[in-house]
N, C-alpha and C positions, 0 to 999 in steps of 0.2 A: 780326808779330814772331816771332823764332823760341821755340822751347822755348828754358827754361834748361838749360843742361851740367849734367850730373850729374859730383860731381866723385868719381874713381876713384882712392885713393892706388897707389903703386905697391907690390908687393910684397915684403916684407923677409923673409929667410932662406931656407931651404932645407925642403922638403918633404921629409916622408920616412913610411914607412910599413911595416909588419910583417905577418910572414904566421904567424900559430898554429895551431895542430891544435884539434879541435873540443876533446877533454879534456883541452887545458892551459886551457881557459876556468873564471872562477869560477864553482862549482857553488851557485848562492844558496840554493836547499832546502836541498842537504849543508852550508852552511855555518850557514845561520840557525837551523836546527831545534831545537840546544841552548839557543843565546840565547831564543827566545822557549819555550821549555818552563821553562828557569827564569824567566821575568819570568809564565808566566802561571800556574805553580807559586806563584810569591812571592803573587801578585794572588790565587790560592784560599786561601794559607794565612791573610794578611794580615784576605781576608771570613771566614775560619773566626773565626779571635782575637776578630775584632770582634762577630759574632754570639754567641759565647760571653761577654764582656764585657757586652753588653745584657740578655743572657738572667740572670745573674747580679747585673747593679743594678735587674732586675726582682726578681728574689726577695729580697736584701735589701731593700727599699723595703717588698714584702709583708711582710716577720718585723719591719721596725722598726714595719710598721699595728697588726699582731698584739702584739707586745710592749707598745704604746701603750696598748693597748685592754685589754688581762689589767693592766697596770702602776695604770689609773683606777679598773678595778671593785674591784682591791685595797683602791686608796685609798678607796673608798666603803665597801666594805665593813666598813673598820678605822674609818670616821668614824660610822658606824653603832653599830659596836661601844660603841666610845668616849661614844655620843649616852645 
C-alpha cells in the first residue's frame, strides 16, 4: 500500500518582510529596568511594613502579659488588705 498524502493547503496572502538597524530594536534592559526596580522596591517596602507589624503585635501581646500580671497581684494584694 502506498503512504498516505499528507495534505498541504495552499498558500493565502502575500509575504512580506522588513529590514531594521540593530538600534531601532527594543532595548529589553533599557526598558525593563524601572518596571522591575519599582515592583522589587514595592516587594522590600511591602516585607519592611510587614515585619514591623509583627514586631509590634509582639510587643503589645508582651505589655498586655505584663499588665495582666501587675493588674492580679494588685487585686491580691487589695484582697489581702481587705482579709
Amino acid at each position: 500500500m502506498p503512504p498516505k498524502a499528507i495534505f498541504v493547503p495552499n498558500e493565502d496572502g502575500v509575504d512580506k518582510q522588513i529590514t531594521s538597524e540593530k538600534t531601532d530594536a527594543y532595548d529589553f534592559y533599557l526598558e525593563a529596568e524601572p518596571i522591575l526596580q519599582a515592583l522589587v522596591g514595592r516587594a522590600l517596602e511591602q516585607g519592611l511594613i510587614e515585619v514591623k507589624e509583627d514586631y509590634e503585635r509582639q510587643m503589645l501581646i508582651e505589655h498586655r502579659r505584663k499588665y495582666k500580671q501587675l493588674r492580679e497581684s494588685e487585686l491580691l494584694e487589695t484582697q489581702r488588705l481587705e482579709a
